[in-house]
Structure formats: C-alpha cells, structure tokens
C-alpha positions in Angstrom: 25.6 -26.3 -21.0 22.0 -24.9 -20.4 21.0 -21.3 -21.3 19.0 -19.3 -18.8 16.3 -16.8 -20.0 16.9 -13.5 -17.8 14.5 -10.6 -17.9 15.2 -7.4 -20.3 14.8 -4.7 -17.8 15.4 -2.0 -21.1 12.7 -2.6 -23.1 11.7 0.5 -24.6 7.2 0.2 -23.6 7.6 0.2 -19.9 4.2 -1.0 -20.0 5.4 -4.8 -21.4 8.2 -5.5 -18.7 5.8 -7.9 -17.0 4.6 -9.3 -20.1 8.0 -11.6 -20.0 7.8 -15.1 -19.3 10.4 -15.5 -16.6 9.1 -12.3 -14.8 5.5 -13.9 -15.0 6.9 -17.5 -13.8 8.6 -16.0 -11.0 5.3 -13.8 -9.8 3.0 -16.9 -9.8 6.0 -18.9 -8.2 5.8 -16.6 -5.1 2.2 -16.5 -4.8 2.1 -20.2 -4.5 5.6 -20.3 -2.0 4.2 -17.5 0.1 0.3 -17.5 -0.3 -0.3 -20.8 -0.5 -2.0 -20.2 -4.2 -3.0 -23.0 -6.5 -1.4 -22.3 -9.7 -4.8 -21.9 -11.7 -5.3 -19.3 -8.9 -1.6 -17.6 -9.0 -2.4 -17.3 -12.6 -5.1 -15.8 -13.2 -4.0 -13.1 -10.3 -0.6 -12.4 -12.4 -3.3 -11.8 -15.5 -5.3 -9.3 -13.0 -2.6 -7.6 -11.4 -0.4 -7.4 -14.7 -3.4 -5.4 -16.2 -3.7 -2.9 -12.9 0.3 -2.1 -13.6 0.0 -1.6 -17.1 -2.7 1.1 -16.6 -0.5 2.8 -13.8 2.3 2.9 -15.8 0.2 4.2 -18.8 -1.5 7.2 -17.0 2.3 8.1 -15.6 4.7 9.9 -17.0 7.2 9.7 -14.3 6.3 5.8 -14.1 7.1 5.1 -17.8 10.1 7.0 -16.8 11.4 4.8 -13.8 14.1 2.3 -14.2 12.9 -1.2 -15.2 14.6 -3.3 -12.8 12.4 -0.9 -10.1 9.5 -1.3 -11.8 9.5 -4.7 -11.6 11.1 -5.3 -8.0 7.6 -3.0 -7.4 5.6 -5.6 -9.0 7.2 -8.6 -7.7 6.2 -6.8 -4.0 2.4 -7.2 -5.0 3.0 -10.9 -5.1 5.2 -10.8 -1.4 2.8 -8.5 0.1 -0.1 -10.2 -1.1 -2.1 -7.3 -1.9 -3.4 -5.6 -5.0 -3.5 -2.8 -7.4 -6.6 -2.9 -8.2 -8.0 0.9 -7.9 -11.1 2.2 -6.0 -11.7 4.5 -2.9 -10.4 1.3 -0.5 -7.8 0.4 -2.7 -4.4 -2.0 -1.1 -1.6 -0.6 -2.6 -0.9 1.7 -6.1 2.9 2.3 -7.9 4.9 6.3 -7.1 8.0 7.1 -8.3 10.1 9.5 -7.3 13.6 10.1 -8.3 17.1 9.0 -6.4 21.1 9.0 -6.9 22.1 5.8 -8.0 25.7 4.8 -9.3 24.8 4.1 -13.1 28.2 2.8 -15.5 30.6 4.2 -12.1 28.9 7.7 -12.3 26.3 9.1 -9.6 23.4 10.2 -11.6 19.8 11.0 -11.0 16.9 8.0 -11.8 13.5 7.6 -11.5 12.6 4.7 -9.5 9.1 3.0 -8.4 7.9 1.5 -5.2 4.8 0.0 -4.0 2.9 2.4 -1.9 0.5 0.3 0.7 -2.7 2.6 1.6 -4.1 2.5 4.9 -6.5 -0.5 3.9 -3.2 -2.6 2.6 -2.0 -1.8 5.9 -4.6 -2.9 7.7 -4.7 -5.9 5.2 -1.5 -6.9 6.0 -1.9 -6.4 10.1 -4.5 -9.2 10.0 -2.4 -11.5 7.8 0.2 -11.0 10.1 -2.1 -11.8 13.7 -1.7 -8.3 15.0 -5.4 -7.8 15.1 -8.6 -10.0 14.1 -10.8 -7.5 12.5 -11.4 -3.8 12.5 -14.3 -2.7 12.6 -16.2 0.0 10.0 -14.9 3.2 11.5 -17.8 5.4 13.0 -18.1 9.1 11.9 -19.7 11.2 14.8 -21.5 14.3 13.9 -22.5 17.4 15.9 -25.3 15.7 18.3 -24.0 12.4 18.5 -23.4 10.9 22.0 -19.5 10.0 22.2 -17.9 9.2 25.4 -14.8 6.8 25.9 -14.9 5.3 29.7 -13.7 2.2 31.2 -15.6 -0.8 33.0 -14.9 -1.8 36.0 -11.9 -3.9 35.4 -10.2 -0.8 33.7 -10.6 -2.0 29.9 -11.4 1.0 27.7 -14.9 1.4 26.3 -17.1 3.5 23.9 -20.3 4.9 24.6 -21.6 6.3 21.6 -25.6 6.9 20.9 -26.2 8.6 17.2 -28.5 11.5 17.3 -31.4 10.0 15.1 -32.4 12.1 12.9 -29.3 13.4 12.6 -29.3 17.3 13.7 -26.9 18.5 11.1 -24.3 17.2 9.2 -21.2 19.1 10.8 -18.7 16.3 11.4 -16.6 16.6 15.2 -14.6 13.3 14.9 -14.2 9.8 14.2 -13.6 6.4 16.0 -12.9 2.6 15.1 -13.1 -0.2 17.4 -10.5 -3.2 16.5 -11.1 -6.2 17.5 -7.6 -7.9 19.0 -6.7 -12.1 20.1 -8.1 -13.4 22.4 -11.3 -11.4 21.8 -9.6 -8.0 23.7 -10.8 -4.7 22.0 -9.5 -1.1 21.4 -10.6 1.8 20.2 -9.0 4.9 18.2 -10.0 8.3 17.7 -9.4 11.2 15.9 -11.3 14.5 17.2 -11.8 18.0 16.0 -8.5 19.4 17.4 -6.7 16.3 15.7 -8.3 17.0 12.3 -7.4 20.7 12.2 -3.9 20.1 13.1 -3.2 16.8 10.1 -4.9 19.8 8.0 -2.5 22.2 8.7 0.2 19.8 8.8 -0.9 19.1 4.9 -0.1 22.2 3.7 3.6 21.7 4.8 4.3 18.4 3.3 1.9 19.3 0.0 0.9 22.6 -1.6 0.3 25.7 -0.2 -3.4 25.0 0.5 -2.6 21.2 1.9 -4.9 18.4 0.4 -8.0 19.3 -1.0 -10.0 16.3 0.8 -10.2 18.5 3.8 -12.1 20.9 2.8 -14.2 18.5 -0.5 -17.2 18.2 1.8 -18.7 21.5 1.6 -15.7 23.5 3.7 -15.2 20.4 5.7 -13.1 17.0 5.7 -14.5 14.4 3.0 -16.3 11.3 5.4 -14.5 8.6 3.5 -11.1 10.3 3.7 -11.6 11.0 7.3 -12.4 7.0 8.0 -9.1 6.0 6.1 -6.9 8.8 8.3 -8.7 6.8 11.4 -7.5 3.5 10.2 -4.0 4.9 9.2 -4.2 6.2 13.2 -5.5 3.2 14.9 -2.5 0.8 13.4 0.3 3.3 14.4 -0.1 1.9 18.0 1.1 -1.8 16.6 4.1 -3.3 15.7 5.7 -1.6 12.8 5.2 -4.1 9.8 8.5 -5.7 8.2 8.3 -4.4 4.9 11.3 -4.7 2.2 12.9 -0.7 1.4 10.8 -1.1 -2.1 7.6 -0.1 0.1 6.3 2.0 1.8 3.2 3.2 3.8 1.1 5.7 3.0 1.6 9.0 5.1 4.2 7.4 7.0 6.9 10.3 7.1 9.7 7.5 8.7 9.6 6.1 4.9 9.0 9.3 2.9 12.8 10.1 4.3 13.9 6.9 3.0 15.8 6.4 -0.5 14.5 3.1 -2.1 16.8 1.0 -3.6 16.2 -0.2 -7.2 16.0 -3.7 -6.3 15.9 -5.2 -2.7 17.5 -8.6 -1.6 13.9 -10.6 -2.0 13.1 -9.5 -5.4 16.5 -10.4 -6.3 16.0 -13.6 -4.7 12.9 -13.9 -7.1 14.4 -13.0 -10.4 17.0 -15.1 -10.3 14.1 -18.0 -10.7 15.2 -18.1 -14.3 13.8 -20.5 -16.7 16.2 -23.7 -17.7 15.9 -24.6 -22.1 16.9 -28.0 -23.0 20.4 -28.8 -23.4 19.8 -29.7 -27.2 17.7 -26.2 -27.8 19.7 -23.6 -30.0 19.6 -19.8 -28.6 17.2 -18.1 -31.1 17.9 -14.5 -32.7 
C-alpha cells in the first residue's frame, strides 16, 4: 500500500510552509490546469511568488502568527487568481490577517487567519481575464483649470470633453476620471469629483483612525495623485459584475467582504492539497 506525503501545516518558521514539496507541486499544478503555464514557466513563478510570501510573512507579526493551513490556502489563491505578490505602488494582491472564532480540538477559540487581499489593480487584472472589460485606460487627474465636461453624442452614448490647461495653472487637484474601454469597442467613463473625495475622506476616519488615512492629506494638505487614480479604478469596476472570488479573498475597500469571516481553508484549496505526492510501493517511510 502506497504512502502519501501531506503538508505539515505546524511547522514552527511560518516563513518555510511553502518550502514543502507537495505544497510546491500542487501550486505549479494549478498554474498549468488553470493558466495554461508551461511547467518551466509555473516554476519559476512558484520560485517568485514563494519569495514575495516569505518577506510578507517576515515583516508580520500577526502573519507569522496566522494558522498554517490559512496561510497556505492564501498562497494557493495566488496561483487560482493568477495574480501576484510582488510589492510596488500598482501592486495585484498582498497577505492580512485578522483574527476569527474557529472550533479548534471541539472548543471555540480565537485564531489568526490570512487571506489574499486583491488591490484595485488585481481587480482590474482579474476583470479583463474574465471579458468584463478590454482595457482601462490610465486614469486622468484634472486640476483647477482643466476643461472637464461629460456630455453625450448624438446617439446618447456618454462622452468626455476634457482639454488640460497647458501650463498647468496650479496644482490644486478638483477630480479624477478613467475611460474603460468595453467589447465590442463600447466605452465608459468614471469619475470621482471634489464632493466625492471629501466624503471617502471623511468616511476614512470611521473605518481607520481618528484622522482617517494619511494619503488624503500626503500631497501638501491634499489627496496623494497616485492614491486618488487607484480609488478611480476601485470606482469605475463597482458598476460590473461582482467577481467570483473564493471566501479566502477579498477586495480591497470593499466593506461587503470586510464583514465577512474567512474560513481557514475553502473548498478549492482543499481541492488542491489533496494533490498529494504517490512514493513507490517498495520505498520505506523515512524518520
């Protein structure tokens, strides 16, 4: 009778749990089944985004904290989503835990868990995987002088008419806008305004700390440009679809899944880690 290799979700440097071989089998596995990977490719992506998790679990307490098993249903999502960890100002996706009640040995007790946490450019990464939308364009911040008008043509579509003031005549941002181009070559446009920037502000210091999130106020007194583009991205996609995503993930900002409980393990990842690895019939279990 055939031994299987299973995973140790308990190993004591939190940091090594996708160092195993059947955990790193069964990430290139789904990145060839779902992605469409060769395996030289699936493999040197388990390499890259094995490196990205260590770090995040290295510069986090509460991640070196969490329970394996949700640590690695988190990183077994980076393969099913297709996105990445890698870090930057556009990054796809990045590791949170937070803690739940789970039954552990027939008690209710308090755990730290992880889930993958998709930013507004994972979203919109995984929108145009998906067909929702083609492309979206560079979002456009206007400033004080700018020439922004929406209007329609004649048929009724919505339009843009925006005209920069060149040279600019100060730097005092009013808004932002995105155009996304849909099938069938159809566009939209999104906007977020003055009034709609003052009230996400205030609506910050509710959900953070007292003063809300610093980026509104990082550009001298006023809303950082870059942060401002992302919260146009993250508005423009709330008209869609909602995305099927597993309970292990969730969307930045999106208050539906901040309410939400994940569970330590969902139904796919289980799926996944039960791709165990098969010894020979003839080969002893070693100690």
């Amino acid at each position: 009778m055939s031994e299987k290799i299973k995973p140790d979700f308990n190993v004591a440097d939190k940091t090594t749990i996708v160092d195993q071989h059947p955990i790193k089998e069964s990430f290139i596995d789904t990145l060839i089944r779902m992605h469409r990977y060769s395996h030289e490719d699936a493999e040197a992506t388990y390499e890259r985004e094995a490196r990205y998790f260590k770090r995040l679990i290295s510069a986090s307490d509460w991640l070196k904290e969490s329970t394996g098993i949700s640590l690695c249903s988190a990183f077994f999502e980076v393969a099913i989503t297709g996105l990445s960890l890698q870090p930057g100002s556009k990054s796809d996706a990045y590791l949170e835990a937070r803690s739940a009640e789970q039954m552990v040995e027939g008690q209710k007790r308090w755990v730290k868990v992880a889930r993958l946490v998709v930013t507004a450019y994972g979203e919109l990464n995984l929108r145009i995987k998906s067909g929702q939308i083609i492309r979206m364009n560079n979002p456009i911040v206007i400033y004080d002088g700018d020439k922004f008008q929406p209007c329609t043509n004649e048929r009724g579509e919505l339009k843009v008419d925006y005209m920069p003031a060149i040279p600019r005549k100060t730097n005092k941002i009013i808004g932002v806008y995105v155009c996304i181009v849909l099938p069938h070559n159809g566009l939209d446009f999104k906007w977020l305004l003055d009034d709609d920037i003052t009230r996400l502000a205030n609506y910050s210091k509710t959900k953070t700390q007292k003063d809300g999130n610093a980026l509104y106020t990082a550009n001298d007194g006023q809303i950082d440009p870059g942060f401002l583009e992302a919260k146009c991205i993250k508005h423009a996609m709330r008209a869609y679809t909602k995305l099927k995503v597993s309970e292990n993930v969730a969307f930045e900002g999106d208050d539906a899944e901040d309410d939400q409980q994940p569970k330590a393990f969902t139904e796919e990842a289980q799926k996944i880690a039960a791709v165990q690895i098969t010894k020979p019939e003839d080969e002893e279990e070693s100690f």
